[in-house]
N, C-alpha and C positions, 0 to 999 in steps of 0.2 A: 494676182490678176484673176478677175473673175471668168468662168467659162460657163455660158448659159447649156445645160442637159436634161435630156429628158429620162426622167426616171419615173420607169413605170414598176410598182410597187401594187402589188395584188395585195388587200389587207388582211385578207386571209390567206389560208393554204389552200382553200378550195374556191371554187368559183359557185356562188350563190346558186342554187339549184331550185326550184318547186313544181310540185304537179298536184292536179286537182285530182280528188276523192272522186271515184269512179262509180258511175251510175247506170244501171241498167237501160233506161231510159232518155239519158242524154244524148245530144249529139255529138255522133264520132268526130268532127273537128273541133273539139275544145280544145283547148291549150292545156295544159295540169299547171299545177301552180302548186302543190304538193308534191314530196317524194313519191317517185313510182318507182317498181319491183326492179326495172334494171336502168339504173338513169346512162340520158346521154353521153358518149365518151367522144373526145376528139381525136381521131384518128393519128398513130403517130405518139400520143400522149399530150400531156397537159404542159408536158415541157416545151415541145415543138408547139402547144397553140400560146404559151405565153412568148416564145421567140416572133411569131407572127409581132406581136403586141409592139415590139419596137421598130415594125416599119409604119407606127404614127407617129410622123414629125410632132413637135414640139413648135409649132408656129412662131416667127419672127418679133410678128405682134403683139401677139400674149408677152414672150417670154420678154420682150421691151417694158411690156407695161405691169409685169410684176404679176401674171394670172398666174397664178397655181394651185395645184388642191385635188381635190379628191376626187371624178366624175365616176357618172354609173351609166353603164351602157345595160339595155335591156333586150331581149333577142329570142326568138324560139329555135329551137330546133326541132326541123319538121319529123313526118312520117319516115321520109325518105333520105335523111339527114342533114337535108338543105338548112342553110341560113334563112332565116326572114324577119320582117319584123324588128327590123335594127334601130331602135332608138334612145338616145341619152336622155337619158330622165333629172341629170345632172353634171352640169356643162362647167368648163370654163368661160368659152364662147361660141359663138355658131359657125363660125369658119373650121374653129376648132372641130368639134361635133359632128361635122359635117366628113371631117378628113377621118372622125375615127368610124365614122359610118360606112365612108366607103371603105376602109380597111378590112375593117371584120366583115364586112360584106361580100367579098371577094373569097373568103377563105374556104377551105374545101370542106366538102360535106364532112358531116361526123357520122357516128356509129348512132342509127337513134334508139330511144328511150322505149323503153318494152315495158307493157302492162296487161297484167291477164292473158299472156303469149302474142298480144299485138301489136305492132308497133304504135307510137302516140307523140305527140308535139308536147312539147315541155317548154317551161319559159325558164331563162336564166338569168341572172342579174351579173357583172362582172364590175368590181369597182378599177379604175384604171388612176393610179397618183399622178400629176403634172409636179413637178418640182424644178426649182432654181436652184443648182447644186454649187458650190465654188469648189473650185480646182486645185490643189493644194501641189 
């Protein structure tokens, strides 16, 4: 008998990081999008932020009609360590999308990302697997 599960599978062992090259001149609200000198840490560890990760359902709908695969949720973490910025750049569906938006949206501030002794907004990329598992 099959048992529909949600398996969420980070494809790496780290969660996609970048920050942008630092400019004298810039504006202090960029984002980086290249490694900075102390990146983002999720408070707790990366163990407790992948635990977060399994209070996104696996939607009824999807998991009837066979969606599965791979999505990428995209996100800053701010000055202050807040969440913002939370978007899937690569979905299964929008309901879906939608539920892992407001998941990680919710989640508690992290440690943020220091550059040059300041703190700075970093963007992260996280890929998140949906899979149909059978139950053995």
């Amino acid at each position: 008998m099959k048992k529909f599960l949600l398996v969420l599978a980070i494809s790496t062992i780290s969660i996609s990081s970048f920050a942008q090259r630092s400019d004298p001149t810039s504006d202090n609200d960029k984002v980086y999008t290249e490694p900075v000198e102390v990146m983002p840490e999720f408070k707790g560890g990366m163990e407790k932020f992948y635990a977060h990760l399994h209070h996104i359902p696996y939607l009824f709908l999807d998991r009837m009609n066979g969606r599965e695969g791979k999505t990428i949720v995209v996100l800053v973490i701010e000055k202050d360590g807040a969440i913002s910025n939370v978007k899937v750049v690569h979905g299964i569906s929008k309901k879906e999308d939608d539920e892992m938006i407001r998941v990680i949206g919710k989640l508690q501030k992290w440690k943020p990302g220091m550059h040059d002794g300041k703190p700075v907004r970093v963007q992260y990329a996280i890929p998140i697997n949906f899979q149909i598992a059978d139950d053995l």
